[in-house]
N, C-alpha and C positions, 0 to 999 in steps of 0.2 A: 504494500500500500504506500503510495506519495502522494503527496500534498503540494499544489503549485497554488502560489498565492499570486495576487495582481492587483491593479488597479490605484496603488499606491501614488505620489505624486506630492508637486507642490501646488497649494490652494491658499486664493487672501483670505484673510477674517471673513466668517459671514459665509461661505464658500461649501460647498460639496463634491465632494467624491464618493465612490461604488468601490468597495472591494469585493474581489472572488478569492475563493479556493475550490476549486476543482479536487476530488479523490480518485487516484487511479487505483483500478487493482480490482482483479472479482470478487463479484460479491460481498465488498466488506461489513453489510450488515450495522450500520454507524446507527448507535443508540443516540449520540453527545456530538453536538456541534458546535466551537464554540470560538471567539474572538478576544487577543488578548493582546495588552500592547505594552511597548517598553522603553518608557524618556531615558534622553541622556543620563546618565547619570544614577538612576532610580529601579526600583526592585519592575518586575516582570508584574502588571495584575490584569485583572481582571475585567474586559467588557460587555460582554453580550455572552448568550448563548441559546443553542434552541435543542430542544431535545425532542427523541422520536416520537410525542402526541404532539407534538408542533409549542407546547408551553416554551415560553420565549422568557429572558430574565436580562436586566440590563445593571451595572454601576449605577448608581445614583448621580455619576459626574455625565452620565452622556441621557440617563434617560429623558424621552422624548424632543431629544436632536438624532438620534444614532438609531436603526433599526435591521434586525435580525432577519434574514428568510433565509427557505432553500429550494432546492429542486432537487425531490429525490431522486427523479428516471437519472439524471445525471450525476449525482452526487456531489453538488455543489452548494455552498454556503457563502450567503453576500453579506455584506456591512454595509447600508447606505449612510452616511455621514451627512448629515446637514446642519445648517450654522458653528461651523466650524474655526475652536478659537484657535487663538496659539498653545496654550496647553493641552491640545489633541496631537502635537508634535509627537511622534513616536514612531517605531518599526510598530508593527501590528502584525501579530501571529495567529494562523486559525491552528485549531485543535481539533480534531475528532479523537473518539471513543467505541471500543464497541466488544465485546466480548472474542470476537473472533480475530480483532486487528489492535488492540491492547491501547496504546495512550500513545497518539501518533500527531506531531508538528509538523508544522508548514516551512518555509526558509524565512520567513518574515519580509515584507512589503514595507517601505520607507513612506509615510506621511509627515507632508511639512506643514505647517499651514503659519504662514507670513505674508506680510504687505510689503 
């Protein structure tokens, strides 16, 4: 199973961007979908996630600018990002989960967001 993340980029204040992670690999059965990011400087945490009855879960720092989906046929997990500050600055990593494909990372996607 690999994880190819995207969509990363620089964006002004105010601004929006789409990430994806696509999961290769048969069959991997993915219970846990989820979005994590990591500033300069600062520990790895915590943003979004959605899991297999589609219950979605967000940080309290992005919710309701930031939002979760997926597409199961293809096994992809997006992050839509809207009003976007400077402290959204970070790599951003997706994660899946699944019984069959164990606790698996993406390479992480670079977000800037500056004027």
């Amino acid at each position: 199973v690999q994880l190819q993340a995207s969509g990363g980029g620089l964006v002004q204040p105010g601004g929006s961007l789409r990430l994806s992670c696509a999961v290769s690999g048969r069959n991997p059965n993915i219970a846990y979908m989820g979005w994590y990011r990591q500033a300069p400087g600062k520990q790895r945490e915590f943003v979004a996630s959605i899991i297999s009855n589609g219950l979605t879960n967000y940080a309290e720092s992005v919710q309701g600018r930031f939002s979760i989906s997926r597409n199961i046929r293809i096994n992809t997990v997006y992050l839509q990002m809207d009003r976007l500050k400077p402290e959204d600055t970070a790599v951003y990593y997706c994660n899946v989960r699944g019984a069959r494909i164990g606790d698996k990372w993406g390479q992480g996607t670079l977000v800037t967001v500056s004027s």
